[in-house]
C-alpha positions as a printed Julia matrix, in Angstrom:
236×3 Matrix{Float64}:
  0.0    0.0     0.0
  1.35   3.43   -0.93
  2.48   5.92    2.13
  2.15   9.82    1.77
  5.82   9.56    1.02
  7.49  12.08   -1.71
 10.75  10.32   -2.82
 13.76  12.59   -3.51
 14.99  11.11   -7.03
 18.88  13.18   -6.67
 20.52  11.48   -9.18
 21.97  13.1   -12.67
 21.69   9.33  -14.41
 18.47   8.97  -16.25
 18.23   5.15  -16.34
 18.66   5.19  -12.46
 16.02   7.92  -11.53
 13.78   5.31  -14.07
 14.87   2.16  -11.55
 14.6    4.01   -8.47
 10.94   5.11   -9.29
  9.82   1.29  -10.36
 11.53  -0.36   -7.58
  9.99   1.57   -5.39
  6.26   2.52   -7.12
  4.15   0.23   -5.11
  4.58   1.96   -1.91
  5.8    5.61   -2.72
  3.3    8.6    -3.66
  5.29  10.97   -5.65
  8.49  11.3    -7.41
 10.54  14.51   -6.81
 12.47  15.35   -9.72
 15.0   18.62   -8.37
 16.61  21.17  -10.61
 19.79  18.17  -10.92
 17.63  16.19  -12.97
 16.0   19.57  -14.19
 19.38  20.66  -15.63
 20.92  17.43  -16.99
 17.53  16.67  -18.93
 15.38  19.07  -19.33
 11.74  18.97  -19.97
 11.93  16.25  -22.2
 13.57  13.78  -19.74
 10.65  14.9   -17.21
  8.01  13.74  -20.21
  9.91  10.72  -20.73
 10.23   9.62  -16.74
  6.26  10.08  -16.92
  5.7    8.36  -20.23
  7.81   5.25  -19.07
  6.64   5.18  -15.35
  3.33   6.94  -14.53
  5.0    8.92  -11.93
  2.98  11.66  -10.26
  5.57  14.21  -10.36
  7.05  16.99   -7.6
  8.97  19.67   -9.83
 11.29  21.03   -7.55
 12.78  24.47   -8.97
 12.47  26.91   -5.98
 11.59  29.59   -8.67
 12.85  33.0    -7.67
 12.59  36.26   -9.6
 10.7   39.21  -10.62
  6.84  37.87  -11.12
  6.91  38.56  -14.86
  9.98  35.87  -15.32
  8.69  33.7   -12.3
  5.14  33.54  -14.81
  6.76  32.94  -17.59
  9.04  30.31  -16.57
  5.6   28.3   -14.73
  3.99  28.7   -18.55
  7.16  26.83  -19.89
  6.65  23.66  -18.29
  2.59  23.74  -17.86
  2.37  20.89  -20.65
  5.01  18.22  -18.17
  1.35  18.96  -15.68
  3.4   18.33  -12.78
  1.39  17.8    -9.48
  3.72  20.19   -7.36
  5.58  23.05   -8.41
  8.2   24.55   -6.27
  8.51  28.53   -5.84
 10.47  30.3    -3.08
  8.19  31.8    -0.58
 10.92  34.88   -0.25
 10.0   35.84   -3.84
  6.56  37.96   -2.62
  2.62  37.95   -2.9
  3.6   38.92   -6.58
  5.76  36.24   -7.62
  3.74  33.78   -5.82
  0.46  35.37   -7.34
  2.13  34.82  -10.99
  3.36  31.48  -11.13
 -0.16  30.11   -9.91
 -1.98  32.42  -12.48
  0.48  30.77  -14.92
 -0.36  27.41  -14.74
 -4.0   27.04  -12.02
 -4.34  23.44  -12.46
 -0.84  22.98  -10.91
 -0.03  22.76   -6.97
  2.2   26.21   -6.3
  4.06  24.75   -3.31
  5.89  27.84   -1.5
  9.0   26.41    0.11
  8.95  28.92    3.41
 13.37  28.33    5.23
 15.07  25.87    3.77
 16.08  22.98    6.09
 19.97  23.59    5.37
 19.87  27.1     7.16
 20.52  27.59   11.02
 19.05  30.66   12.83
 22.56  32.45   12.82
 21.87  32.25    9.0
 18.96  33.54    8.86
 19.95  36.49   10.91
 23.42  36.97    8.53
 20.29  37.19    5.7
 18.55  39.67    7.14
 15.16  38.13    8.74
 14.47  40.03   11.28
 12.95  37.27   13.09
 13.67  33.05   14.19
 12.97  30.63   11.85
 10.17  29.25   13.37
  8.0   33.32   13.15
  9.56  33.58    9.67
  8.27  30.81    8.27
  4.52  30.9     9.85
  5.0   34.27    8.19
  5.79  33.19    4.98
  3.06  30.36    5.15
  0.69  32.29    5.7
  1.25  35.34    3.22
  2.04  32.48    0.38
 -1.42  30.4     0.67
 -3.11  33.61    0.57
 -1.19  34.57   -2.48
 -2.23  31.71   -4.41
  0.02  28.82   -3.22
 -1.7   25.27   -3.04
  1.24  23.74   -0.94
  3.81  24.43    1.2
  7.25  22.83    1.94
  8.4   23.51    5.95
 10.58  21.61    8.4
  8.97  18.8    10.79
  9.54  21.15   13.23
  7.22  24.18   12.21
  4.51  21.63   10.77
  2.38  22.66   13.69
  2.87  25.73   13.76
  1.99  26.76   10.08
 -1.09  23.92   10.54
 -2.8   25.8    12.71
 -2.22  29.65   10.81
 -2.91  28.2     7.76
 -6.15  25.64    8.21
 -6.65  22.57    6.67
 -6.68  22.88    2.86
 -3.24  23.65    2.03
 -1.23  20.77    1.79
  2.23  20.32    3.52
  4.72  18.81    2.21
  8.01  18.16    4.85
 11.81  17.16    4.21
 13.93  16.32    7.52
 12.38  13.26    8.54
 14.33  10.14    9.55
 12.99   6.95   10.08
 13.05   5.32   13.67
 15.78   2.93   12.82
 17.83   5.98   11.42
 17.53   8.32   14.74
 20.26   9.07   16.54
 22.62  10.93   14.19
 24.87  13.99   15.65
 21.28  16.67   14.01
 18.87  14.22   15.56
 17.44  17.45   17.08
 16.56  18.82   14.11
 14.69  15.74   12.86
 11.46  14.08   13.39
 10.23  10.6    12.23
  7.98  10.3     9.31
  4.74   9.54   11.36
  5.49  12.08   13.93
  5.69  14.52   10.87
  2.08  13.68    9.45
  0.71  13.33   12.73
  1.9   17.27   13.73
 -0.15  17.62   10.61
  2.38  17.42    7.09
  0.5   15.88    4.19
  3.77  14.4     2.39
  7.28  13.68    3.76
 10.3   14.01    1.38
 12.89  10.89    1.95
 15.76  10.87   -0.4
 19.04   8.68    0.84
 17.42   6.67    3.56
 15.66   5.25    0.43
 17.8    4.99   -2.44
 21.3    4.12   -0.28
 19.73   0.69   -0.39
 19.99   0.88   -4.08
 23.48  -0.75   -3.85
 21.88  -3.76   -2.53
 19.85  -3.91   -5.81
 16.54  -3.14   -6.85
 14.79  -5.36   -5.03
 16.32  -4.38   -1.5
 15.45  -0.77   -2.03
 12.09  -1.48   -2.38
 11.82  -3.43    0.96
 13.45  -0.28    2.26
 10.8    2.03    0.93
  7.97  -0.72    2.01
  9.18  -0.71    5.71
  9.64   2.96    5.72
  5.56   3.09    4.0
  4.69   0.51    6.84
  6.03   2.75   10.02
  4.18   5.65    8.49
  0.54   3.69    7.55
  0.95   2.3    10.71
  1.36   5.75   12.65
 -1.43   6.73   11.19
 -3.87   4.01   12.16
């Protein structure tokens, strides 16, 4: 049974962003194909992933420019009908406002502070305020700009839940699977069911997935069944 699990297909070798997605199809949602893929192949290798698999596809591009580019850049790939589109939230009401004018019957997923950045970051930036206000912020100003979707750490899920209601769907990267916590960030982490259950509508896994890839095709798919089977399971 499929999991509301969004797998991160980093790899700039077509044939193995083909095998990861059919080895692991039965239990994972959607396939995110990041600006990597986006820039070794282009639209056409997006088509072509979708012709040959079936994939539901998260188009992760963090566009981030002035509204008129932002639009026109959203028109450009309206025919690959992705079912998430990534802008940055940072860009404005404007930008946000454009690329879902551009292309409606697309998901405009706002990413709000990236998962990379620590508060002494965001400070050396210029946001005037911790990540956790900054990104509520950003939530909230981006659904009501237009945006469908919004990508957040496990750890403002919550948070940006409750300012933003129930229809906009969150999407989450950060999470770690029980048999993977303990690393020296294990602070900044949260397990995959905790994540949906603080109220995220997708998790992103990437390596804790397709590491297992070296033990063949058949191994990672295990891997992404178990990892499907913790979250299903949190959530009954």
């Amino acid at each position: 049974m499929k999991a509301p699990i969004i797998l991160a297909v980093d790899t700039s070798d077509f044939e193995t962003a083909i095998s990861w997605i059919e080895a692991t199809q039965e239990s994972v949602s959607v396939f995110k194909l990041g600006l990597e893929f986006f820039l070794n192949f282009g639209a056409p290798g997006v088509e072509e992933v979708v012709k040959r698999t079936g994939a539901q596809i998260f188009l992760d591009l963090k566009l981030h420019d002035i509204p008129h580019t932002v639009s026109g850049s959203a028109k450009a790939i309206s025919h690959l009908n992705p079912m998430f589109l990534t802008v940055h939230a940072s860009g404005g009401r404007a930008m946000i406002n454009a690329a879902a004018q551009a292309v409606p019957n697309v998901a405009i997923t706002a990413v709000t502070i990236l998962t990379s950045l620590s508060e002494s970051d965001l400070f050396e930036i210029g946001y005037a305020n911790p990540a956790l206000e900054s990104a509520v912020a950003l939530a909230k100003m981006a659904v009501e700009s237009g945006a469908k979707a919004l990508v957040c750490s496990p750890l403002e899920t919550a948070a940006i839940r409750s300012a933003v209601g129930s229809e906009p769907v969150i999407i989450t990267p950060g999470v770690r699977p029980l048999a993977e916590q303990g690393g020296d960030d294990q602070v900044r982490t949260m397990t995959p069911g905790d994540a949906i259950a603080a109220g995220a509508n997708f998790v992103v896994i990437g390596r804790p997935i397709t590491n297992s890839w070296a033990d063949g095709p058949t191994a990672m798919g295990k891997k992404a069944q178990s990892i499907a089977d913790e979250i299903l399971t949190a959530l009954a």
